[in-house]
N, C-alpha and C positions, 0 to 999 in steps of 0.2 A: 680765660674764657675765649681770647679771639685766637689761643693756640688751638683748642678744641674745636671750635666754629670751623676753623681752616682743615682741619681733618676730618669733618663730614662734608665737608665740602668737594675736598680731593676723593672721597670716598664715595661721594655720590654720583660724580664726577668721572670714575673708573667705573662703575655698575652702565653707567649709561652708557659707555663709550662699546662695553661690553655686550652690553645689548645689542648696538649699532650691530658689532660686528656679528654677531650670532644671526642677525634680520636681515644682512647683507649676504654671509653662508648659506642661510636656507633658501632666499630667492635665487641663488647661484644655483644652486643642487637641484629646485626645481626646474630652473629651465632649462637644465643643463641634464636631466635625467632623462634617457632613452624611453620611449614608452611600450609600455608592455607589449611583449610577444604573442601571448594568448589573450582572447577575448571570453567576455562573462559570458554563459549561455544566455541567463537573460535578459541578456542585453541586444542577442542577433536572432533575432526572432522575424520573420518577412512574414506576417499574416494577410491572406485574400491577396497575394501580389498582383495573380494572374486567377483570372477567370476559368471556367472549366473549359470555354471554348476556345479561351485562348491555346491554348495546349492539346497536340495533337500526338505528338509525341517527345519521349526522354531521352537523354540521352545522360551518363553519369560516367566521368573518370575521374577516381581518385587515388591518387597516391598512397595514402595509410588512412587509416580510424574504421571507425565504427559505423556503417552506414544502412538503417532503417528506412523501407520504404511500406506506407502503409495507405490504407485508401481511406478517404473520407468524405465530408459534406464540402470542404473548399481547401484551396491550395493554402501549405502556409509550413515552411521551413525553420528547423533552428539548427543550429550548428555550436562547437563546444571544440575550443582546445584549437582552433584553427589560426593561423597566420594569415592576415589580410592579403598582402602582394601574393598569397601564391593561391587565392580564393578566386572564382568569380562564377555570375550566373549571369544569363541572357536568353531571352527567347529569340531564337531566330526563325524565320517563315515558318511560326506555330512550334518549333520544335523546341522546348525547353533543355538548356545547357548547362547542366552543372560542373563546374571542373576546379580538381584542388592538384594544382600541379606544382608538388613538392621536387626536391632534387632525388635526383638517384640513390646517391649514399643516404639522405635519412630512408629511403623507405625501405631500405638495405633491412636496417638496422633499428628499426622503429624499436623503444621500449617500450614491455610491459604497461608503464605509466602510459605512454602516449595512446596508447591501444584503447587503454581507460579514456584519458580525457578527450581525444578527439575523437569527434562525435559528429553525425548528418542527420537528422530525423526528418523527413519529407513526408506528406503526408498528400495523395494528389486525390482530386474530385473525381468521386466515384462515378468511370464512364470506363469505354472499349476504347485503347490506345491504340494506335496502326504500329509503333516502334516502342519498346523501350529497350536500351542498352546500356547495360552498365559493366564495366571494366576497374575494378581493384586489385592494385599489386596489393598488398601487405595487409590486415584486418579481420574486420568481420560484413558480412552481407547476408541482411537479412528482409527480404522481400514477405508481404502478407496481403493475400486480398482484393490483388490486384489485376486488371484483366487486360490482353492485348492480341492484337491477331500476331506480332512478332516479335518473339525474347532471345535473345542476346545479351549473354553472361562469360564475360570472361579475366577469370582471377587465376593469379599467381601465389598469393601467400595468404590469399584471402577464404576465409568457411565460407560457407555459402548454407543457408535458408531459406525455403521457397515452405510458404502453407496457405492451401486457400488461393493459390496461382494458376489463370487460365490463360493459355497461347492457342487461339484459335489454327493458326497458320502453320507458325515454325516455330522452330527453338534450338540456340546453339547453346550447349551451356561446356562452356574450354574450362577443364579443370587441372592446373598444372599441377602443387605440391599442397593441395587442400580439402576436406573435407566436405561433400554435399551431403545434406538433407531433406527431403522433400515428402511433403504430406500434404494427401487430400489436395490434391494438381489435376488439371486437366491438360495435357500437354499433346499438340498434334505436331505429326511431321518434326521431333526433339533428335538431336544429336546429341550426345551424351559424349566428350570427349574427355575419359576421364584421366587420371595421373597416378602420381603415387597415392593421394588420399584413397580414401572410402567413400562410396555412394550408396546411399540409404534412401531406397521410396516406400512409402508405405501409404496404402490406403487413395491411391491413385490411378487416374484412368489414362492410358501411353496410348496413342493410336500411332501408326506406320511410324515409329520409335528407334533411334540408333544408338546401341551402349559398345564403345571401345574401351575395351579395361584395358590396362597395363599394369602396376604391381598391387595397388590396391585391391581390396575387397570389393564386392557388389554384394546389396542388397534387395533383392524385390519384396516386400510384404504384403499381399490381398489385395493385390492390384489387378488391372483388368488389363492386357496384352492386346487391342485391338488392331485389325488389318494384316499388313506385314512387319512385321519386326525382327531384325539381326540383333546379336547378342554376341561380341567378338570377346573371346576370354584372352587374358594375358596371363601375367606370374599369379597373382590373386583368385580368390575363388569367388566364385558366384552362388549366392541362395537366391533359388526363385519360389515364393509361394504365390500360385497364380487364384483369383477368383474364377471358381468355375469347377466342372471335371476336365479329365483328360480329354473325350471326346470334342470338347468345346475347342480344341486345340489341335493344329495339323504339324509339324516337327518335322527339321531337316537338321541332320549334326553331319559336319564335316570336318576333316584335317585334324580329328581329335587322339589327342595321345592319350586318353583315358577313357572311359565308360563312362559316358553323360546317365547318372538317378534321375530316373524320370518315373515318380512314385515309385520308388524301391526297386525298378527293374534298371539293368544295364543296358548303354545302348549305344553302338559304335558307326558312325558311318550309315547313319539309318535317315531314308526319306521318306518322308508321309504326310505330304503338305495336301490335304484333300478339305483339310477346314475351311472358312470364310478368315478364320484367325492363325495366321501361317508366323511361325517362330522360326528362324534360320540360326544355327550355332555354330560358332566357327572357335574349336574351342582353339585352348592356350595349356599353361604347364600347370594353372590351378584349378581344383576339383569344380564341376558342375554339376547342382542337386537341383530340380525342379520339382516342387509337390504343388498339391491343389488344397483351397478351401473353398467348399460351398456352403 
């Protein structure tokens, strides 16, 4: 009986000691574990930060992800996938500063995955901004809604989406190796500085408007050409469908090595700027068709 007794004893004895140590590992390993990289979306959520008046103008550089900017009834941000140290936001004299300044080599090299999880959704108070500027190496950029007398876009690896976007003023939008889309825009005084991507507008109104293509494609769909406007071709071609007739439009083509279609006719070195809405072409090595719809 007291052999037995002594072996639950030793045996209870060894469970507990075991215990110890198992309770002593796990508090090691927690304070001892790195803490995670990425953060929960909702978890970073900034709602009503800043006032509508606080905010006069944007300014946005980010490195890689996903970046949504949309208008609404008050300010209020989330983000997704992002690493704190290389996060930050501040208004400075009214000018709201977003910046995710990753290193070089990840934005080199961003994955797939990261493209998914990192994420910006800004949502700013529906008013007239004097600045917004946004600058993405590597993603996606997609603006909706939003109104400014000055836009300033310039990406690298990043598409780009504009619908529902007013630039009273200017507009620079630098497209190096990416893709634009733009629908139903009011765009004055726009430089269009495009890359190897494609530019797609449809259903928009350009006043005194600058398009430099180089090998990419150009799109104009039912758009309205107002003032003066150049249209420089490079290796890509250009479709213009203008709203309107011909008459509504006065045409100058220069230095073209091909017959600019202008409604089904050929036309070389031809001037006839007599409209109110003067189109200047400077073409390049890819074809340029312009037709009308009214």
């Amino acid at each position: 009986m007291i052999e037995e007794r002594t072996l639950r004893q030793k045996i209870s004895m060894a469970v507990g000691i075991l215990g110890i140590v198992l309770l002593l590992l796990g508090i090691a390993v927690f304070f001892g574990k790195k803490p995670e990289k990425y953060f929960d979306l909702t978890d970073e959520v900034f709602y009503g930060t800043y006032q509508s008046a606080d905010i006069r103008s944007v300014e946005l550089d980010i490195g890689y992800g996903e970046v949504q900017i949309l208008s609404g009834t008050q300010f209020q941000l989330k983000y997704n996938g992002v690493e704190a140290d290389d996060f930050k936001m501040e208004l400075v004299n009214n000018v709201l500063k977003i910046q995710y300044d990753v290193p070089a080599i990840d934005s080199v090299y961003m994955s797939s995955r990261d493209a998914v999880e990192t994420k910006f959704e800004l949502v700013l108070p529906n008013k007239l901004y004097e600045d917004i500027k946004i600058k993405s190496f590597n993603g996606k950029v997609s603006v909706k809604g939003v109104s400014c007398n000055a836009l300033d876009i310039n990406t690298t690896k990043s598409d780009v989406k504009l619908d529902k976007v007013t630039a009273n003023q200017s507009g620079v939008l630098d497209m190096s190796m990416t893709d634009m889309d733009i629908e139903s825009c009011t765009l004055n005084s726009a430089d269009f500085i495009c890359g190897t991507g494609s530019l797609t507008v449809m259903k928009s109104t350009l006043n005194d408007c600058k398009l430099d293509g180089f090998t990419g494609d150009i799109r104009i769909a039912s758009c309205l050409l107002q003032g003066s406007s150049e249209i420089k071709g490079g290796m890509g071609n250009i479709n213009v469908m203008l709203l309107g007739d011909k008459a509504s439009y006065g045409f100058s083509f220069l230095d073209c090595n091909d017959d600019i279609k202008v409604a089904g006719e050929g036309y070389k070195n031809y001037d006839n700027t007599t409209s109110d809405n003067n189109i200047l072409v400077n073409g390049g090595m890819g074809e340029i068709t312009i037709n009308f719809y009214e």
